[in-house]
C-alpha positions as CSV (number, residue, x, y, z in Angstrom):
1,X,-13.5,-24.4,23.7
2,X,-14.8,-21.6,22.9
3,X,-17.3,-19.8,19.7
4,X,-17.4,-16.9,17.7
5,X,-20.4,-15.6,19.4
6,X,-18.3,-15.8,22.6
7,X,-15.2,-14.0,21.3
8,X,-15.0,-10.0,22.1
9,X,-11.7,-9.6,21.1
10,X,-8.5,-11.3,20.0
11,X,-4.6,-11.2,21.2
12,X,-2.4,-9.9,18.6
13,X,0.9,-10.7,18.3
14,X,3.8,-8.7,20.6
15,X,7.3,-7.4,18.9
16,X,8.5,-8.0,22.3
17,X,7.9,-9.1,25.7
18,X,10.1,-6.6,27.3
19,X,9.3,-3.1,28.3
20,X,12.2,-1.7,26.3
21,X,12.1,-3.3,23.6
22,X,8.1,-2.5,23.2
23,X,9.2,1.4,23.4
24,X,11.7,1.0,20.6
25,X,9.1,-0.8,18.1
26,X,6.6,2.6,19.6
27,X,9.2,4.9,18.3
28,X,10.2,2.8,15.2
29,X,7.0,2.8,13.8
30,X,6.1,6.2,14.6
31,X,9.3,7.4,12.8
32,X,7.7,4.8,9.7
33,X,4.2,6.0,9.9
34,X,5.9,10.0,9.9
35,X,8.0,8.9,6.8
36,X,5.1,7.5,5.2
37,X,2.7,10.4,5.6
38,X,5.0,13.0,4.6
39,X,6.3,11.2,1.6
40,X,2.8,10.1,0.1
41,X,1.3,13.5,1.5
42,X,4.2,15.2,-0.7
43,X,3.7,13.2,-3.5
44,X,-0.6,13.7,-3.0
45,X,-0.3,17.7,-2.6
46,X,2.2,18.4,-5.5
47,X,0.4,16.4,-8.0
48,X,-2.6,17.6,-7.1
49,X,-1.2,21.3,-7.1
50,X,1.1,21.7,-9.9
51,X,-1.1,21.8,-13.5
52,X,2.1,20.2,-15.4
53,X,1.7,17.0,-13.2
54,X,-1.8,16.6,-14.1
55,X,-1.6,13.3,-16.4
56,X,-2.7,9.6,-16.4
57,X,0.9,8.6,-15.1
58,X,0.8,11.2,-12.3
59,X,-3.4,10.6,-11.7
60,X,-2.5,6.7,-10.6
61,X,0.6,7.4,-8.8
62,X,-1.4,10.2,-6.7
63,X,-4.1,7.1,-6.1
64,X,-1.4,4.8,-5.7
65,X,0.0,7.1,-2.7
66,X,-3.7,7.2,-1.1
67,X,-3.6,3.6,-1.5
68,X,-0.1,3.6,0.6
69,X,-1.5,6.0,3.3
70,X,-4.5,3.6,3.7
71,X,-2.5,1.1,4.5
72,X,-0.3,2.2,6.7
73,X,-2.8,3.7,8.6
74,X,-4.8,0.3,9.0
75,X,-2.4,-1.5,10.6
76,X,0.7,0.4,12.3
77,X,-1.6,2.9,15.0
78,X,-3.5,-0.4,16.7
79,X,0.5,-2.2,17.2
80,X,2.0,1.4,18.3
81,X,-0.9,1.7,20.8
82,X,-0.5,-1.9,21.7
83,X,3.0,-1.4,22.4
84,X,2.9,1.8,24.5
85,X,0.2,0.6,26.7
86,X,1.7,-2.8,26.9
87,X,-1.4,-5.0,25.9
88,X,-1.9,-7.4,22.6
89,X,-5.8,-6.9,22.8
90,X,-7.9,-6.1,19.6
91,X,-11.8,-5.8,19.7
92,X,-14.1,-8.0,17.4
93,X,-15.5,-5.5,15.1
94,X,-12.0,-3.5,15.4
95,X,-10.3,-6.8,14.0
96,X,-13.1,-7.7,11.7
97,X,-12.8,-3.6,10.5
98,X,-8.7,-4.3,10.4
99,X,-9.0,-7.0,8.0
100,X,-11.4,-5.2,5.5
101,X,-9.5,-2.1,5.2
102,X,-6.7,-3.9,4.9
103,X,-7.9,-6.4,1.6
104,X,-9.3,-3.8,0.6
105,X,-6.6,-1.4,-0.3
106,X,-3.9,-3.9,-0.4
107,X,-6.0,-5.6,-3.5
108,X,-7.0,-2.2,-4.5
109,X,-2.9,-1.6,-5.1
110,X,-2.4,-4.3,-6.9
111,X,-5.1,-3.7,-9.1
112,X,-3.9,-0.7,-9.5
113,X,-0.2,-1.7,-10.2
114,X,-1.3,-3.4,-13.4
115,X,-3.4,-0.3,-14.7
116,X,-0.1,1.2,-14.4
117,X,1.8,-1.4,-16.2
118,X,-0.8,-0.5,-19.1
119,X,-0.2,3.2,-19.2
120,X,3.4,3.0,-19.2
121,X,2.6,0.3,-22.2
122,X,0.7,2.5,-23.9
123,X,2.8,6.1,-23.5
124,X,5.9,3.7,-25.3
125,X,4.7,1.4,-27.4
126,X,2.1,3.2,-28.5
127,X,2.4,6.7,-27.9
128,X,0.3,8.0,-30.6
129,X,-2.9,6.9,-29.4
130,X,-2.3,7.9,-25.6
131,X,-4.2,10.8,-25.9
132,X,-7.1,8.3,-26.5
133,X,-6.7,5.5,-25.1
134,X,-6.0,7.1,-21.7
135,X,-8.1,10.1,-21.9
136,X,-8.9,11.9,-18.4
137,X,-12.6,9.8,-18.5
138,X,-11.0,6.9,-19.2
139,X,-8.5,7.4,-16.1
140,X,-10.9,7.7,-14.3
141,X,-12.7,5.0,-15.1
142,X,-9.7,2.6,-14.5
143,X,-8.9,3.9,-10.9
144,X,-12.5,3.1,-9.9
145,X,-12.5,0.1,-11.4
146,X,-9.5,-0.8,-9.2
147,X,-11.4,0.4,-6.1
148,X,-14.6,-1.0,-6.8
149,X,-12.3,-4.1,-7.3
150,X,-10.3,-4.1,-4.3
151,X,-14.0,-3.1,-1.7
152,X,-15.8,-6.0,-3.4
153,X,-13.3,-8.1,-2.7
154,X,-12.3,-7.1,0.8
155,X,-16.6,-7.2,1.5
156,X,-16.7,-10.7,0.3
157,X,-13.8,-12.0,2.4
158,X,-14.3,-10.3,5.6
159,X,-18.1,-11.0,5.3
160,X,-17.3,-15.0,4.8
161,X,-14.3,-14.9,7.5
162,X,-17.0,-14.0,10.2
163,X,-19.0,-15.6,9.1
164,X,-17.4,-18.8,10.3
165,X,-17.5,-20.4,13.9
166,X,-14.2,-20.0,16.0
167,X,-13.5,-22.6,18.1
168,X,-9.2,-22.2,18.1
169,X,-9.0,-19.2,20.6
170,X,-8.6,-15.7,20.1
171,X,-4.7,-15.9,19.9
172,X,-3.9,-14.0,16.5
173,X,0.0,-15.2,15.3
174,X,0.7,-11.8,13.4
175,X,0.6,-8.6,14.7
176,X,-2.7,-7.0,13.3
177,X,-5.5,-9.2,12.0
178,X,-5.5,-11.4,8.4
179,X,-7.3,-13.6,6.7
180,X,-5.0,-17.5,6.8
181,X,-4.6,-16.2,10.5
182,X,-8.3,-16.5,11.9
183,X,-8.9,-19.2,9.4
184,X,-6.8,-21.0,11.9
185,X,-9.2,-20.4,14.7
186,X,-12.3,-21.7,12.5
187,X,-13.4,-25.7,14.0
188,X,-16.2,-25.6,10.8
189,X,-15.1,-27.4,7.9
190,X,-16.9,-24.8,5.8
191,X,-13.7,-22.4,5.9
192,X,-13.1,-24.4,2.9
193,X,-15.3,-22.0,1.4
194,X,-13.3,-18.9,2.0
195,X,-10.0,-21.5,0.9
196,X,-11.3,-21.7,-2.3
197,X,-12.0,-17.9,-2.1
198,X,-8.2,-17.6,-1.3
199,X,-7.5,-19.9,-4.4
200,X,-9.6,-17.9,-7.0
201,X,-8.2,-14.7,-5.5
202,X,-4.7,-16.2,-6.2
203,X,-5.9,-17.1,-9.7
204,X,-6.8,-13.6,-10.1
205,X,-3.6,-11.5,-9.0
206,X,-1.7,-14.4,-11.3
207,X,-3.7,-13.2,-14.4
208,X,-2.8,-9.7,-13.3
209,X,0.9,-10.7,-12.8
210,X,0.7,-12.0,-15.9
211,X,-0.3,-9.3,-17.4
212,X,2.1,-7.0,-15.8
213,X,5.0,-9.2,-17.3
214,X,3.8,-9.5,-20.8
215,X,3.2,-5.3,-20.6
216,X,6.5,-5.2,-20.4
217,X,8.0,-7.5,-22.2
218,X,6.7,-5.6,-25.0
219,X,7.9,-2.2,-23.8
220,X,11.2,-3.9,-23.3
221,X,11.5,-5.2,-27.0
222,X,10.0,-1.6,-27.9
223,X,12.9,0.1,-25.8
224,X,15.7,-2.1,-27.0
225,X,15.0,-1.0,-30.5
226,X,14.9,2.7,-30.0
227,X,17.9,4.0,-32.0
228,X,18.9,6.9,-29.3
229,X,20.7,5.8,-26.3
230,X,19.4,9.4,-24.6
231,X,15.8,8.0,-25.7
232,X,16.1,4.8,-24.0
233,X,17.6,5.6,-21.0
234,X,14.2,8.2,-20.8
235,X,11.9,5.1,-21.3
236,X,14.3,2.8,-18.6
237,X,13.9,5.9,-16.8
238,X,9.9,6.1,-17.0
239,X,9.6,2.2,-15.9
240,X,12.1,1.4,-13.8
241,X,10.2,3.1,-11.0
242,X,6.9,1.2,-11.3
243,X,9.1,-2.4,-11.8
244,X,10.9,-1.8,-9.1
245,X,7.5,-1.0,-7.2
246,X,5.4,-4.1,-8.4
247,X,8.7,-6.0,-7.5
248,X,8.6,-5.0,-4.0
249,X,5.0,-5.7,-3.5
250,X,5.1,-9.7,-5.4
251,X,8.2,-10.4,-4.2
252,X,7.4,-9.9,-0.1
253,X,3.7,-10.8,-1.0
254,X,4.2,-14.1,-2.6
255,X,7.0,-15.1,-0.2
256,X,4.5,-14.8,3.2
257,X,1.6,-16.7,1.2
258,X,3.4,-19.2,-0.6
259,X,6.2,-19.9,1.7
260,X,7.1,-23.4,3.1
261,X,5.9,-24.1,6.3
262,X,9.5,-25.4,6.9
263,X,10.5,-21.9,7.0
264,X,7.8,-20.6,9.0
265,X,7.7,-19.2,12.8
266,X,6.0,-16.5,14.9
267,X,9.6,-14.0,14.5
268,X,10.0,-14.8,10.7
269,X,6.4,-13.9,10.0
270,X,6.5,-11.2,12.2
271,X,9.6,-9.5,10.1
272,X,8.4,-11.0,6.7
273,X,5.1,-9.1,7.4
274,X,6.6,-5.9,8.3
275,X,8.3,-6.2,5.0
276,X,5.4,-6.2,3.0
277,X,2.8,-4.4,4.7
278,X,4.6,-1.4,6.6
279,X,7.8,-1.3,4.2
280,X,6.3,-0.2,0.7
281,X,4.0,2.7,1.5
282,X,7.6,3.9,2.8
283,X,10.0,3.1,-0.1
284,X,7.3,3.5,-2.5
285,X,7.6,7.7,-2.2
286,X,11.7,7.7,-2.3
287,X,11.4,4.9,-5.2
288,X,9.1,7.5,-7.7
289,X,11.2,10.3,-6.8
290,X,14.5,9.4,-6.8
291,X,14.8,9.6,-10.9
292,X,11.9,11.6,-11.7
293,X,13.2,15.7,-12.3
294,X,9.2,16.6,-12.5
295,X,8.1,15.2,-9.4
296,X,11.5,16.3,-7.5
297,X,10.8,19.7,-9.2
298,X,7.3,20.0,-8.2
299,X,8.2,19.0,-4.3
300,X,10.8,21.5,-4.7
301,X,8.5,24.2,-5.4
302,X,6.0,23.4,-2.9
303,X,8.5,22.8,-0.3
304,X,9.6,26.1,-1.0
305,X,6.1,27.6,-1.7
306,X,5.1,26.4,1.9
307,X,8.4,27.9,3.6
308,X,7.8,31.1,1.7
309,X,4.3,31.7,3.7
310,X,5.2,30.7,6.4
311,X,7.7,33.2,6.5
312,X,6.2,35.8,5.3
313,X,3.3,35.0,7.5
314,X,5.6,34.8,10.9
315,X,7.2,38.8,9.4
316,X,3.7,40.2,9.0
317,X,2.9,39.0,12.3
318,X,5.9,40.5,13.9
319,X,5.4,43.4,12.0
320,X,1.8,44.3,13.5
321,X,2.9,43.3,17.1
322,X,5.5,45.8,16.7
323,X,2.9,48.6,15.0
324,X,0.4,47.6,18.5
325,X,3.3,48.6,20.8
């Protein structure tokens, strides 16, 4: 048996046992983490850069693609470098650090999600008073209030996670570190405590679920009466994006937590997890663009912006080697 104060790191769990295989799931997730970056670092630069982007609805999605690159980042390098170097060991405070960023931005996105389910509330149902009730200060306000949310709440669960004794081993059965998972190391009965943390936190995100449907079930009846059949295909067109998003992340969230345990194993968690962890900072990029002419426009133009300098740049250069010889 052995104790928390004993424990100096734990095992993670492999993608595969064989050499090939843990090369594949190297490259794989490269390729994933390269996808995410440039997508959300698109997204980030152009909304940031271009003045006509520079609105609540674009001022959350530009947090919400921080949010994505956080993420990503907190959980994909430790299992890439795991794989190449053909070990399944993460440090204490490395797993402890893991599990903080991790509740942290993941709550911080969901918190987030529903802010956004109010702003595209308010710009159709009632787009009058946007001006005012989502002012710049008031943006801001909101998307702090989400990240305050999300680092209170990540502080309080990591803190009261180690907090308890481990007794069950160091073998972690997912491949970077959670919460449920070293819960099931814990011999103290007092993990109950962070249980019925877990519960309230459930409570929580169901309020905000709830919320999210009843925002649009209103913009839905609001839609459905517009007159125009060009005007509500632009509403569909300004929602369908951030449903398809909050989909994505209760759908693959709900299903690993609330799952049978009939259905679960060490491969079906390990795919389910990839699903909802590594898979939306991915899609989330291609899922706002993909109908939205400003944001394809504005990518466009720094795309092409970029490519510009660095052309000129590379002509200038050759220019003045040529003038020195």
């Amino acid at each position: 048996m052995s104790n928390s104060s004993s424990i100096t790191h734990f095992l993670l769990l492999p993608f595969a046992d064989t050499r090939e295989l843990q090369l594949w799931h190297f490259w794989l997730f490269l390729g994933i983490s390269l996808a995410a970056l440039l997508g959300n670092g698109l997204i980030i630069t152009s909304t940031a850069c271009n003045q006509r982007l520079h609105t609540p609805r674009y001022f959350f999605l530009l947090n919400l693609s921080l949010l994505d690159l956080g993420c990503i980042s907190t959980m994909v390098p430790k299992s890439m470098v795991n794989s190449l170097w053909d070990t399944r060991d993460i440090s204490y405070t490395a797993c402890a650090a893991q599990i903080f960023f991790f509740s942290f931005l993941f709550s911080s996105e969901y918190s987030l999600l529903t802010i956004m389910s109010y702003d595209r509330y308010v710009a159709i149902c009632k787009p009058l008073h946007y001006g005012s009730l989502l002012g710049s200060r008031a943006c801001v306000h909101r998307a702090a209030a989400a990240w305050g949310t999300g680092f209170l709440y990540a502080l309080l669960h990591t803190a009261n996670t180690f907090s308890l004794p481990l007794c069950g081993g160091n073998a972690v059965e997912q491949f970077f570190c959670e919460i449920p998972h070293i819960l099931k190391l814990s011999c103290s009965h007092s993990y109950l405590r962070e249980v019925g943390l877990l519960v309230l936190s459930c409570l929580l995100a169901l309020g905000c679920f709830v919320f999210i449907v009843g925002s649009y079930v209103q913009i839905f009846r609001a839609v459905l009466s517009v007159p125009s059949e060009q005007g509500r295909h632009k509403a569909f067109s300004m929602c369908l994006p951030h449903l398809a998003v909050v989909s994505l992340f209760v759908s693959t969230g709900t299903f690993v937590y609330l799952k049978p345990s009939s259905f679960s194993s060490p491969s079906l968690d390990l795919v389910v997890s990839v699903l909802y962890s590594v898979v939306p900072p991915v899609v989330n990029p291609l899922i706002y663009s993909l109908r939205n002419q400003e944001l394809k426009d504005a990518v466009r133009k720094l795309v092409t912006g970029c490519v510009s300098a660095a052309i000129h740049c590379l002509l200038s250069s050759a220019k003045g080697s040529q003038c020195r010889s």
